[in-house]
N, C-alpha and C positions, 0 to 999 in steps of 0.2 A: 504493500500500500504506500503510496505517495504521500498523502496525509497520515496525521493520529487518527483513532479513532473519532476523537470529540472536533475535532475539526473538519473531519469529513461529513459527519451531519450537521454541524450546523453550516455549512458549505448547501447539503438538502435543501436544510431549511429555508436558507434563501434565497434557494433556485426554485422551490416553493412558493414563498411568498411572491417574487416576480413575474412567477407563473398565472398569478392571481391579481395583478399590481392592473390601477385606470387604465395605464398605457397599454397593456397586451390587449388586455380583453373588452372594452368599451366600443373601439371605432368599427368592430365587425356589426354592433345592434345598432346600431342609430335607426329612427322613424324617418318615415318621409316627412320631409317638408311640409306646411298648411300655409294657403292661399292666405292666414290671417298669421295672428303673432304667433312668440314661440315662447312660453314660461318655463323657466326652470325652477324646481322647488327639488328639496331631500332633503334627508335628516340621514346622520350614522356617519360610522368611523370612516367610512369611505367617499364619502359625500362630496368632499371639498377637491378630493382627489380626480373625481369620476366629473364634476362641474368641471378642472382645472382642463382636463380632458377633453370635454365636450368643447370648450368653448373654440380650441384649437382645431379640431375637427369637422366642429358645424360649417357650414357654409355660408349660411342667412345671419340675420341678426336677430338676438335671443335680448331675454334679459329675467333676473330672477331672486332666488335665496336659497341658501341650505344649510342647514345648524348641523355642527357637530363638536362633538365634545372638547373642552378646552386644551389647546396643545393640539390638533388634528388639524388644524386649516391650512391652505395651497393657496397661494398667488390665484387668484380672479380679477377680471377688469370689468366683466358685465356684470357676473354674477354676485349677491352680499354672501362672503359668507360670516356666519355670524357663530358663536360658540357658547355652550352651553353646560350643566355639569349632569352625569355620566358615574354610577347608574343611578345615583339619586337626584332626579330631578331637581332643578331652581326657579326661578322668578324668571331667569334669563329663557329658561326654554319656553317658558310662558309665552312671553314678549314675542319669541321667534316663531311660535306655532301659531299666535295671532296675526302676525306678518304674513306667514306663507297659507295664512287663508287668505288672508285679505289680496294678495296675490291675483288666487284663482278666482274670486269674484267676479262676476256679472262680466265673464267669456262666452263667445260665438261660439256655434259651432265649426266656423271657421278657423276658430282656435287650435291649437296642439300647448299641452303639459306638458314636459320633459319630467315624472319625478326620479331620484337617483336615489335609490332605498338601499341600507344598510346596516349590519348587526349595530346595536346602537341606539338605534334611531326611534325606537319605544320611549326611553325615556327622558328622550332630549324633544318630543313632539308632547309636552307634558303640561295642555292645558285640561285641566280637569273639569269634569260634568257642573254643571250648574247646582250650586248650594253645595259643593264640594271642594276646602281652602285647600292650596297649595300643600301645606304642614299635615294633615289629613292621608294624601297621598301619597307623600313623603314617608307617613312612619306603613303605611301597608307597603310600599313598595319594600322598606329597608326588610322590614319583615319576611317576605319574601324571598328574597334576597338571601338570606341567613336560614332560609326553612328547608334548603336542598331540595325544593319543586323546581323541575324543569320548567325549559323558556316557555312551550307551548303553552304550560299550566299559568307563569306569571303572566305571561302576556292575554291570556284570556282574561284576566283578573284588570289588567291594565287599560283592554279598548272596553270593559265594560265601564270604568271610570274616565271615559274619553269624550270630547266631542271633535277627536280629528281619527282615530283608530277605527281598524275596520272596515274600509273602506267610505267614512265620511268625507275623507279630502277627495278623493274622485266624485262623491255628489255633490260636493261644493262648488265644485269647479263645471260641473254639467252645465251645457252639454257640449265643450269642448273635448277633443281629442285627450284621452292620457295613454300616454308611454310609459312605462314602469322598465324601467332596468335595475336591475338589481343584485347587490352581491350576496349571495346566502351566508348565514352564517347559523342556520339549524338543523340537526339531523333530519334527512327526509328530502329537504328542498323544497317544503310547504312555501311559495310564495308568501301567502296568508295570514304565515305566521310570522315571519319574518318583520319586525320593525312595527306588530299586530296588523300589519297589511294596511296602512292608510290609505291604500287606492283600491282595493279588492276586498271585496264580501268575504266575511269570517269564514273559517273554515268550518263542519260541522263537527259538532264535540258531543263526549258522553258527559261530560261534567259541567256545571256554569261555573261561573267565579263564585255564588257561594257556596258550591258544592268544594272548590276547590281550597278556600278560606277555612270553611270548617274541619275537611281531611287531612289540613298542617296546623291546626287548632291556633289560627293567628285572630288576636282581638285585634277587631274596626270599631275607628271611630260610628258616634249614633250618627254622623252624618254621611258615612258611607253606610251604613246599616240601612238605613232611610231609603238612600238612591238605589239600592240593589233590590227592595221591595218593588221599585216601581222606575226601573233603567228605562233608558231610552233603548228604545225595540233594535235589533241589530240591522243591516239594508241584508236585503234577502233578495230583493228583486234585481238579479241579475242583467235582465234587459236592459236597466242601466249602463249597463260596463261592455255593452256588444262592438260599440267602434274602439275601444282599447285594446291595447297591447301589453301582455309582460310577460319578459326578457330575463330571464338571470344570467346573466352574463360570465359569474367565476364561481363558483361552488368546494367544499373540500376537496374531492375527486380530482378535481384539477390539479392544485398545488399535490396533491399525493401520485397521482401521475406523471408530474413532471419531474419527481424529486425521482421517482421509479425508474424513468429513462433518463436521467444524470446515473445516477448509480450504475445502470446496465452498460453504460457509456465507457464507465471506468472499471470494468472486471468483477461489479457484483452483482448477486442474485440479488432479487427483491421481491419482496412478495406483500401484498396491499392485503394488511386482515379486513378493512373496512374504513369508510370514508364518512360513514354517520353512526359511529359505538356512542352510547350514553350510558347513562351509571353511573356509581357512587364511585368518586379517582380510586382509592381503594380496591374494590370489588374489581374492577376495568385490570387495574396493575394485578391483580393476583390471578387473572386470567394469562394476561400476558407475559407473564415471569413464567407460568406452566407452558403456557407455547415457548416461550423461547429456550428455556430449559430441556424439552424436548428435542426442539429441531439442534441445537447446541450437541445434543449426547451423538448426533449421525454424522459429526463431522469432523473432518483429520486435516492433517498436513495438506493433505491434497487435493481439498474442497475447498471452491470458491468462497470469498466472504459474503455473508448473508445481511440482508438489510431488512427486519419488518414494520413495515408503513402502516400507517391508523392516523386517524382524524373524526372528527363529529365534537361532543360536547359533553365532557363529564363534568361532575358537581360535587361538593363539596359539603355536608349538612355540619352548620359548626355550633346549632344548637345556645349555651351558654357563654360559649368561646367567641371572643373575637375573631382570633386568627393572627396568622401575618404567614401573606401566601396566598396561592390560588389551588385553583385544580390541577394544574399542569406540574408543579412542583409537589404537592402532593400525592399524584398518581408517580412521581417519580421518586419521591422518597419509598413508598410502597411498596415499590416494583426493585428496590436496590433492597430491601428486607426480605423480600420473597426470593433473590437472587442468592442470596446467602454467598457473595464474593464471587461468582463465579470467575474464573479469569477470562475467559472470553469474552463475555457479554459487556456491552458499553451502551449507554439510551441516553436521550434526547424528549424533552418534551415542551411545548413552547405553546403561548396563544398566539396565532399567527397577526394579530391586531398588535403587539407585541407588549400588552400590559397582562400579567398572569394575576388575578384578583385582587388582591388590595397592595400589591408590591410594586415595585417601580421594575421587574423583570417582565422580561417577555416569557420567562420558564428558567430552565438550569439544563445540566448535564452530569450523566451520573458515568462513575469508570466504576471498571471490578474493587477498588481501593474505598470508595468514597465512606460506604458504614466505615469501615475499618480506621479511615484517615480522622472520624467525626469523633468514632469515641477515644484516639487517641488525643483528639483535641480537647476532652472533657467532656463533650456533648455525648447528650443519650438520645439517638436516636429515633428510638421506639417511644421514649417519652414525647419526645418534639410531633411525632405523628401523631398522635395519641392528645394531643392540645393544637391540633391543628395549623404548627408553629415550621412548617418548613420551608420557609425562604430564610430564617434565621439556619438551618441546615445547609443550606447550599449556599447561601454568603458568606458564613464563617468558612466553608471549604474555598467560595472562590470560583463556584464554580456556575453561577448565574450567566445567563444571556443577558443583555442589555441593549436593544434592537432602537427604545423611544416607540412614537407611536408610526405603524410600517403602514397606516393612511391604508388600511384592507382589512379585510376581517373575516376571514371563511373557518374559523374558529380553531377548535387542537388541532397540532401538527404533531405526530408523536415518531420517532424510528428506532429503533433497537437492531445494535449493531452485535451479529454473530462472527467472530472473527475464527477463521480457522487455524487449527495451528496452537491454538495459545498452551501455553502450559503454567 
């Protein structure tokens, strides 16, 4: 191998992320042109990136907004972009989500929307229901947040306290043309779900928001109590949305595909367990240490090095705990417990957005040494899992990513490196 191990995935990694980056994958979906104007509106980590994009590409003259979280914005000259906080909503995403109605207002059919939708973009589009405060929304959301429900369950909970989710910003803007492009950042590739679909009718579910509230036994405020007795009805009536388009433009798959043929480029096998895994980081890692453990025991001197690739969106439930850390460091402190040293095995695991949950990493990187280097440092590893404390494990080791935000967001990037040979 030309590289170390740790350097050759995170090499992956961000042949990954550029695999998924405005610039690749934006200029192939463009809409046609409208005989009237051209709006751009989005919210999410990729938003400012996918507008910086557009505006170089377009042809006509546009003009517009897209909020994304602070620290995320790109050079625009037509479009505002404007920044907001991420994932607990502010005043500021208020401000912005009244903007980008007010945008699409009292448009022609003539018209065409550009929206540029991205992971993110739920709670930066965070003007809440009527007789519902800011502070309100705020503490369900953190709630959430900390309850290890998946996106599809928060965000159901999220466009039910909305009056832009769900598909409201596409009826606001009727009956003009919208374009939805879009970067996925959920297992599945539910448009719908994504960003809770501000252009697109909800998806259909077995559970409501209060079914979903009461099954992670989270207290709401009386004044969400209130609104949920008596929500605004969801759009259903898809005839609505019949001259629209949506586009998803980069998806996990992608970035795991291209990191798959880099790898094969350079003499290793690879093999893509899956592009949408979700799960507890835990549970996720203790599957994959048994695969990797496995494929590991078939292999000698004289086998290729092996590379396994995963992506989708594990979670985290931290209960009492704060935390310090995300998912991505946690499925990887996990998966170097369940490894128990092996010397071959080396892993990788990063949010391709490049913030890993409350840490300033985009993930870390684990070698066969790393338990072993942790408790010779004093640190107990098993404890630090166990208080949901692993980004303080891999920055005392040294061994964090540090990307900033990589303006895309197709969620975990994971690979596990089988080296042959090792002893």
């Amino acid at each position: 191998m030309v590289q170390p191990p740790d350097k050759f995935l995170q090499h992956l990694f961000e042949t990954g992320i550029d695999a998924v980056s405005a610039k690749i994958c934006l200029p192939d979906h463009l809409p046609a042109a409208p005989p009237g104007r051209t709006i751009v509106v989005g919210a999410g980590k990729a938003a400012a990136a996918m507008a910086q994009i557009l505006e170089v590409v377009w042809t006509g003259s546009l003009t517009g907004a897209v909020v994304v979280p602070y620290g995320h914005t790109a050079n625009c000259k037509s479009i505002d972009v404007m920044e907001a906080g991420h994932p607990v909503p502010d005043e500021a995403g208020q401000r912005a989500t009244n903007h980008i109605l007010q945008l699409v207002s009292s448009l022609t059919s003539d018209d065409l929307v550009i929206a540029l939708i991205s992971g993110g973009g739920s709670a930066l589009l965070s003007l809440p229901a009527p007789g519902i405060a800011l502070a309100d929304k705020q503490q369900v959301n953190q709630a959430l947040l900390r309850s290890g429900a998946a996106i599809a369950e928060i965000n159901t909970v999220r466009r039910a306290l909305s009056v832009i989710k769900g598909g409201r910003l596409a009826a606001a803007a009727h009956p003009a043309r919208v374009a939805t492009l879009i970067v996925s950042d959920v297992a599945g590739d539910d448009p719908a779900v994504i960003a809770s679909g501000p252009t697109l009718p909800p998806p259909s579910q077995d559970l409501s928001a209060t079914d979903i509230l009461n099954q992670f036994e989270i207290a709401i405020p009386d004044t969400v109590a209130q609104h949920l007795t008596k929500a605004m009805p969801e759009i259903s009536n898809r005839t609505a949305f019949e001259r629209d388009s949506v586009n998803i433009i980069a998806r996990s798959t992608d970035a795991l595909q291209a990191a798959a043929a880099e790898a094969q480029h350079q003499g290793w096998e690879a093999l893509i367990l899956g592009g949408d895994i979700t799960g507890e980081a835990k549970d996720v890692a203790a599957d994959h240490a048994r695969q990797a453990l496995e494929a590991a025991r078939f292999r000698d001197s004289r086998s290729p090095p092996l590379v396994l690739l995963s992506g989708g969106e594990v979670t985290v439930t931290l209960g009492a705990s704060n935390g310090d850390g995300g998912p991505n460091t946690e499925y990887l402190l996990a998966l170097g417990l369940a490894l128990n040293r092996d010397p071959k095995i080396w892993a990788l695991a990063c949010d391709s957005d490049g913030i890993d949950g409350n840490s300033r990493n985009a993930g870390g990187y684990l070698t066969p040494y790393s338990v072993y280097g942790a408790i010779e440092m004093g640190l107990d590893p098993t404890g630090l899992l166990t208080a949901h404390r692993s980004a303080t494990f891999f920055e005392t080791l040294g061994h964090t990513i540090v990307t900033g935000p990589t303006l895309t967001n197709v969620n975990d990037f994971r690979a596990i490196a089988i080296c042959a040979g090792a002893h």
